[in-house]
N, C-alpha and C positions, 0 to 999 in steps of 0.2 A: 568447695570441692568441685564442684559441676564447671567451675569459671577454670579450674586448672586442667580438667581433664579436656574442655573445649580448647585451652588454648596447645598443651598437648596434640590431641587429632589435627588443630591446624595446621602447629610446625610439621608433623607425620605427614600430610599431604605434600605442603612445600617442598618436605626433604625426596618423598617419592617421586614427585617432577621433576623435581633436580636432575635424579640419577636416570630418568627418563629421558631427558633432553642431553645428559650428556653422552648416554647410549646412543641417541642419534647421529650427534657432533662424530662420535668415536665413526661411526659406520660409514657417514659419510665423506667421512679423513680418509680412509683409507686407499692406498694408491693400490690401481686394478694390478692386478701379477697373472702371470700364467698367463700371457697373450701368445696364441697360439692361431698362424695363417697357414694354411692353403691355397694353390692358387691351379687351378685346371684349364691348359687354353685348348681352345677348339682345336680338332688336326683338319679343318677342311675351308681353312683360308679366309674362315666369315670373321675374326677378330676375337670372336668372344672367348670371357675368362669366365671359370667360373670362380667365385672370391668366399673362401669360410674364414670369418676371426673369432674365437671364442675369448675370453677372459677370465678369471675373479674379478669382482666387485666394480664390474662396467655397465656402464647400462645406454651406452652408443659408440659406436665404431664413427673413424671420421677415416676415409681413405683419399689419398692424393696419387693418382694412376699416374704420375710420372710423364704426361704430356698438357700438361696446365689445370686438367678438372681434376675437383675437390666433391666431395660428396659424403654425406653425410646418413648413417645405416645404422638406425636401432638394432637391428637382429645381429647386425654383423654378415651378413649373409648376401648376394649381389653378384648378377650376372651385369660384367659389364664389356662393352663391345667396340674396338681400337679400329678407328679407321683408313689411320696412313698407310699405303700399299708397300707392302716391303716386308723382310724378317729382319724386324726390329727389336731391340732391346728395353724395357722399358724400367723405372726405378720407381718401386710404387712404396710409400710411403704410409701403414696403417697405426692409426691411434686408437688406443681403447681410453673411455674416458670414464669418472665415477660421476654421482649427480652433483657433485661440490667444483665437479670442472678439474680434479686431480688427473693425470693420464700419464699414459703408458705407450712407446711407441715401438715397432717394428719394422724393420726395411727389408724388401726383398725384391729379388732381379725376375723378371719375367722376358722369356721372347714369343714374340706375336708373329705371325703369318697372316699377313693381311694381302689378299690375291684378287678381291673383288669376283672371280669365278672359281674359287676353291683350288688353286693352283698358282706359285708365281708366274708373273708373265715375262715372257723373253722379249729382252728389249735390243739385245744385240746378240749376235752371232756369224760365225764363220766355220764351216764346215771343210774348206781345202780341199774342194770338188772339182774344182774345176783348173784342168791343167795350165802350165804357165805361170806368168807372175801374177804374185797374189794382185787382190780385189784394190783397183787402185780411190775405188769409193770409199772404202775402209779403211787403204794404207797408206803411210808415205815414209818416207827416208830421212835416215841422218847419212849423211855423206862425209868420208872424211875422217880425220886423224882426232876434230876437237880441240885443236889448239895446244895438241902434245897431249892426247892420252885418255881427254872427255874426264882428265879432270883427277883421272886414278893412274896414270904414267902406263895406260895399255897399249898394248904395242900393234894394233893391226889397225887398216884404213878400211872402212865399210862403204860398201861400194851396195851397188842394188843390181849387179850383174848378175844374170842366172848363175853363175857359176857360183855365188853367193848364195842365192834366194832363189827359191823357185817352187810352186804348187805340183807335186808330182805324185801319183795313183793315194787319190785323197789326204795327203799330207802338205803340209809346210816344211823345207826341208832349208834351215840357215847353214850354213857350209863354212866352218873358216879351213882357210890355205894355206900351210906354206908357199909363200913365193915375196921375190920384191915387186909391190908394185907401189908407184910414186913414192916411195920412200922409205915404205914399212916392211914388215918381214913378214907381215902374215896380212890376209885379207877374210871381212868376213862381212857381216850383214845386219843391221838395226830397223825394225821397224816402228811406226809409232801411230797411234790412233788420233793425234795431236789434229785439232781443226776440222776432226770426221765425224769422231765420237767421242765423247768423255758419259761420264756419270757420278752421280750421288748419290751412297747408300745403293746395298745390294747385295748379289751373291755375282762374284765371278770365279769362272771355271775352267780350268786349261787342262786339257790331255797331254799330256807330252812325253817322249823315253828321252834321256839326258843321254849327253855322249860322253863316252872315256876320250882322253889326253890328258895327261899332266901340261897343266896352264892355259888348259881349256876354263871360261867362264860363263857357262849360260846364266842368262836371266829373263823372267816373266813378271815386270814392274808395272806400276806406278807412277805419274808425276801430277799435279796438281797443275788447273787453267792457268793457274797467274803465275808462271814462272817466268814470263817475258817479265812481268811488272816488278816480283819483287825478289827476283831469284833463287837459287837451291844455297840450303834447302831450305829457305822460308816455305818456300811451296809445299812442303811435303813428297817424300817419298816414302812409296811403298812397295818392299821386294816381297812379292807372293813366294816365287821359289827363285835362288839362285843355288849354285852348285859351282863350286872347286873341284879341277882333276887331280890333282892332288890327295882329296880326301875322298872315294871312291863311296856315294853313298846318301853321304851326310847331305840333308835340304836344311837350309838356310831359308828363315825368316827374319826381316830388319825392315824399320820406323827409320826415318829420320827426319827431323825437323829443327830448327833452330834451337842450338845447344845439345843436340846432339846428330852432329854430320861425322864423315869419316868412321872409323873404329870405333865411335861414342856411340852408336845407332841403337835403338834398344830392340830386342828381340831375340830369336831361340833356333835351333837346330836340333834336327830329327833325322833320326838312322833308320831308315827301311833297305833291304836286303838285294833290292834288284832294280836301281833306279833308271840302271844301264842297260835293262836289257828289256825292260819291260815298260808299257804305259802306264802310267798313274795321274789321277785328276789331282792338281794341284788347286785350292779353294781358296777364296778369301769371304768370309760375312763380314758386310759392314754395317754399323747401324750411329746414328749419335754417340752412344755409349759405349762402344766395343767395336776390335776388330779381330775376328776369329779366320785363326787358321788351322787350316786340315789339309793330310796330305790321304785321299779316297775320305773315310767315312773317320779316319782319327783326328779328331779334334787335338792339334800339340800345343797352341798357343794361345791366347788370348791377351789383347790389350786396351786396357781401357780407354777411351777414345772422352774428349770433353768438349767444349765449346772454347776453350784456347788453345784449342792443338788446330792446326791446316787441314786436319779431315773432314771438315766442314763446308766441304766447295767439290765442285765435278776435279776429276781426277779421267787423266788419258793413257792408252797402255802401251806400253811397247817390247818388243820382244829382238831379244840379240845373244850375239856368245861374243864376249869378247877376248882378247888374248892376256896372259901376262897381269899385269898392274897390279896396283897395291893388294887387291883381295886373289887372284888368280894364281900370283906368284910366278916362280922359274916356271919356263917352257922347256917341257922336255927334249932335248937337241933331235931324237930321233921324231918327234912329230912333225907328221905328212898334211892331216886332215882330219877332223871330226864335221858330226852333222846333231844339229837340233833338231829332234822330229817333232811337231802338234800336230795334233789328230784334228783339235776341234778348241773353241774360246767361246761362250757363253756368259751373257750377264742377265742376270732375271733382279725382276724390281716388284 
């Protein structure tokens, strides 16, 4: 009797571990849920994020900040501090893990201000103070018709005459004209920052009121360094604002880059009420990851930017109105003259 009840209590122990260890196996199977991030960045330009990830059944966070560090956070909890200068985008990457090494993962977009004195710093600017033709340390010209049109069958010859261009009671003032001169029907004015100033990554900023005409075309662009090397648009372009007279208003934003040039261009348009009569800061933010557009304080676009698109290199600006062509369309027979006014162009890094 005694040899059946010992061997009894045996198996009863055996069977008790059993269900004991498989209670473990169970708890420690189980994949973390309910991950849940936070992410708070400084507003005074020092980088720092403040980072909270909670979970079920984790018992360490693994975060990848999206510019090569990897780091690894029992609490889940971590101040951490981005030191590229710029307002940049970053893609950070957190995992919640269980002790069995099962996880769970979350993505989330963060933008950083990184200013080194709590401020971005301006790296270029023109303020159109000083009368006369603009700053020729700054500018220089496209002269010229472009080989019939610059590409878009536009119909005017840009010329860098004041009667074109010229700095007057704090403005930049591009002028196109009816008139024939060498050829064309209309004359007007291109500048370009090309060989002076370019940049990577940033915030650029333009004040500008847009002019009425039907088949008036201003624009405040973009072109990538290496367009001598490997031409448009491999180079990339980018239109911060262009406007049609035509559509009294409406700002146009447009990408283009290899595979999509011409009408293919990606990007968006926005109606504000008084483009024509009034100033408004036309924006571009650029970072690796995105290129945000706003026209004042309205964010209207946004595009994702990667490491095989041409946003990846200094980019130079230039500013014109052109006449006609494939985006501008019919010229109104009765136009005389319109003017591009900028106040001011700003880039901070």
């Amino acid at each position: 009797m005694m040899k059946h009840l010992a061997s009894l209590f045996f198996l009863f122990v055996i069977f008790s571990s059993c269900i004991k260890g498989n209670t473990d196996i169970k708890n420690t199977q189980t994949v973390p849920s309910n991950l849940v991030v936070s992410a708070i960045p400084s507003t005074n330009g020092s980088g720092f994020v403040s980072f909270v990830a909670s979970a079920n059944n984790a018992v360490t966070f693994i975060y990848q900040f999206g510019n090569g560090v990897i780091e690894t956070v029992p609490s889940g909890i971590i101040n951490y501090q981005y030191t590229q200068i710029g307002n940049l985008d970053y893609t950070v990457i957190i995992t919640a893990k269980n002790a069995s090494g099962l996880s769970v993962s979350k993505t989330i977009l963060v933008t950083i201000n990184v200013s080194g004195g709590g401020t971005p710093v301006l790296i270029f600017s023109d303020e159109f103070n000083l009368n006369g033709a603009p700053d020729v340390t700054k500018w220089g010209y496209d002269i010229g018709t472009g080989s019939g049109g610059w590409g878009n069958n536009e119909l005017q010859y840009y010329t860098s005459r004041p009667e074109n261009v010229i700095v007057q009671n704090g403005l930049l003032k591009i002028t196109a004209i009816k008139e024939n001169y060498n050829g064309s029907a209309y004359t007007s004015s291109r500048l370009l920052s090309k060989g002076k100033f370019s940049f990577k990554y940033g915030r650029i900023e333009v004040r500008a009121k847009i002019p009425t005409g039907v088949g008036t075309w201003p624009a405040i662009w973009m072109l990538g360094d290496n367009i001598n090397n490997v031409g448009w648009p491999a180079c990339g372009e980018t239109d911060i604002m262009e406007h049609r007279g035509n559509e009294i208003n409406k700002i146009f934003c447009t990408l283009h880059y290899t595979g999509r040039s011409g009408a293919n261009g990606v990007g968006t348009n926005f109606n504000i009420s008084d483009a024509t009569t009034t100033f408004h800061n036309y924006i571009l933010e650029w970072s690796p990851s995105s290129m945000k557009f706003y026209v004042d304080t309205q964010l209207y676009y946004t595009f994702a930017n990667n490491a095989l698109l041409p946003y990846n290199q200094n980019f130079f600006i230039l500013l014109n109105m052109a006449m006609g062509g494939n985006f501008g369309g019919t010229v109104d027979p009765a136009f005389t003259t319109a003017i591009l006014e900028i106040d001011y162009i700003k880039v901070y890094q």
